[in-house]
Residue, then its C-alpha position, 0 to 999 in steps of 0.5 A: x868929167x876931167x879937171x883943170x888942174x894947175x901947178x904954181x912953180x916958182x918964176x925963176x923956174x920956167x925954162x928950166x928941168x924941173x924933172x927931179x921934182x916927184x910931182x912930175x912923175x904923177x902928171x902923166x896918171x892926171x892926165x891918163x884920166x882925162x885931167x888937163x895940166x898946165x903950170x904956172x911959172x910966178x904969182x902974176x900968172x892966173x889961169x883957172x882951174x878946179x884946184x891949184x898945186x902950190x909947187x914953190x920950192x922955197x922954205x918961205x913962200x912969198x905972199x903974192x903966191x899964196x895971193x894967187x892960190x887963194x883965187x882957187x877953188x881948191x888949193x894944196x899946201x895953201x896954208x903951208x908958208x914956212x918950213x923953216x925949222x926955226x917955225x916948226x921944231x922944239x929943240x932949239x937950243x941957244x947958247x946959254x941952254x941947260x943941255x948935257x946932250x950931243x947936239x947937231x947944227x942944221x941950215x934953217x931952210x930946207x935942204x941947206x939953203x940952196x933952193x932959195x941960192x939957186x933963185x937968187x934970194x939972199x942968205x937970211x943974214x945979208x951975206x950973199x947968195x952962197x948957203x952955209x951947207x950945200x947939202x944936209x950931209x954937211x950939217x955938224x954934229x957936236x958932243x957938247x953945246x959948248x963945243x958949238x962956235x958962239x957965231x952959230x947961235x948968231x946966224x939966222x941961217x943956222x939952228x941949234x938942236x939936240x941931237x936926239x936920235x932913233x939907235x936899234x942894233x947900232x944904226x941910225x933910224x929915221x922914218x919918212x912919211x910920204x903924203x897927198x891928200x887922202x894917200x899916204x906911205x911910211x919908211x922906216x930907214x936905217x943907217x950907220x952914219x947919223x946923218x940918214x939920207x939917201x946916200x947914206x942909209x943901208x936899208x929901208x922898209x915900210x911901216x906904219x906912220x905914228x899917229x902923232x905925225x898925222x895930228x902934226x901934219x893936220x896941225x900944220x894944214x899940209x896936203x902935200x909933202x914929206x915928214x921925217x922924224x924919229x921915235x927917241x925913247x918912246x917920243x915922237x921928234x919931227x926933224x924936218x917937212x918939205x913940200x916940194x919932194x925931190x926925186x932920189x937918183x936912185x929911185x929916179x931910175x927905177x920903172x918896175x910895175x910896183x913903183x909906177x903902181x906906187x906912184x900912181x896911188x900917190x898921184x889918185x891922192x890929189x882927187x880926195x883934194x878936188x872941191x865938190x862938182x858944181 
């Protein structure tokens, strides 16, 4: 028997092409199996359903969403409201710190800010809606703490970090683990630039998720999303959570067996979510 399953996006998001988000390429496999979806734009939008997809791309989630979320009998990602890294990381640094080490200067909310700029919310210093970064490629690296402008330690906007990097045979590594419920897939991504995304990395390969990575995650309360994190000297560092995964221009492009035998793996992780049958 099919489920109702109903995905929770933003106000601001109706109307608009939601297609570069990755949970649009798993509805089609939802409703192959003979489960109806339907979306919700706002939290003064109740529909019922066997389980909601908390889908709002902020880096804090407003209450009256997790209100609503809380009406179901099921919910992904129902526990998860801030990903800032100021709520999650370990290295932050301030100005008077004792760290001999490089360091790097992020945005504090996920992709630099410009989710929340793109939905009219203020920066978290007051000053407008434009981003301190318009991308992670910005972020600035830095020798030496005191190198780093004393206004960075300042901005809420901003976080301090050591720069703690993954190098084997002089490229930078980074690994991504990809999640929903009971499925789960891990890359290990290398580049030459320090800064590992998309655009920059040279090749990328599946491996197997650390452990520690999936304690956090059952830490944290995450159903959905996507972990990055490096293994510096033998420790595990989380850099950085999302819960609303992007689709890669590239990979957006692809249509092969393999990614739609992947992508539909991905989706059938929903059902372990699903509340027992009544």
């Amino acid at each position: 028997m099919g489920r109702r399953i109903a995905i929770l996006q933003h106000a601001s998001e109706r109307g608009q092409d939601t297609a570069g988000y990755a949970i649009q390429r798993m509805i089609p496999f939802w409703q192959e199996d003979g489960h109806e979806v339907f979306t919700l734009f706002g939290p003064d939008e109740y529909r019922p359903a066997d389980i909601l997809f908390l889908h709002v791309d902020l880096s804090e989630v407003p209450e009256a969403y997790m209100d609503l979320a809380s009406r179901y009998p099921a919910a992904v990602n129902a526990r998860v409201r801030d990903i800032r890294k100021a709520a999650f990381s370990e290295h932050l640094l301030g100005p008077g710190d004792d760290w001999a080490g490089p360091v790097i200067v992020k945005s504090n909310r996920n992709f630099g800010g410009l989710p929340e700029a793109e939905r009219g919310i203020p920066r978290l210093d007051g000053k407008g809606l434009n981003p301190p970064f318009r991308s992670p490629m910005e972020y600035r690296l830095f020798s030496r703490l005191q190198d780093v402008p004393q206004e960075a330690f300042a901005m809420p906007d901003l976080v301090v970090q050591r720069f703690l990097p993954e190098i084997e045979d002089d490229l930078f590594h980074t690994h991504s683990y990809f999640f929903l419920g009971s499925w789960g897939k891990c890359t290990r991504n290398a580049s030459h630039n320090p800064i590992v995304k998309e655009e920059t990395r040279c090749a990328s390969y599946q491996v197997e998720v650390a452990s520690e990575i999936l304690e956090l995650r059952q830490r944290m309360g995450f159903d959905y999303g996507k972990f990055d994190y490096v293994r510096h000297e033998g420790r595990i560092i989380l850099l950085d959570v999302n819960k609303t995964i992007g689709v890669g221009r590239f990979v957006a492009r692809r249509d092969s067996a393999w990614y739609n035998a992947n992508r539909r793996a991905r989706a059938e992780g929903l059902y372990s979510l699903f509340p027992a049958s009544t």
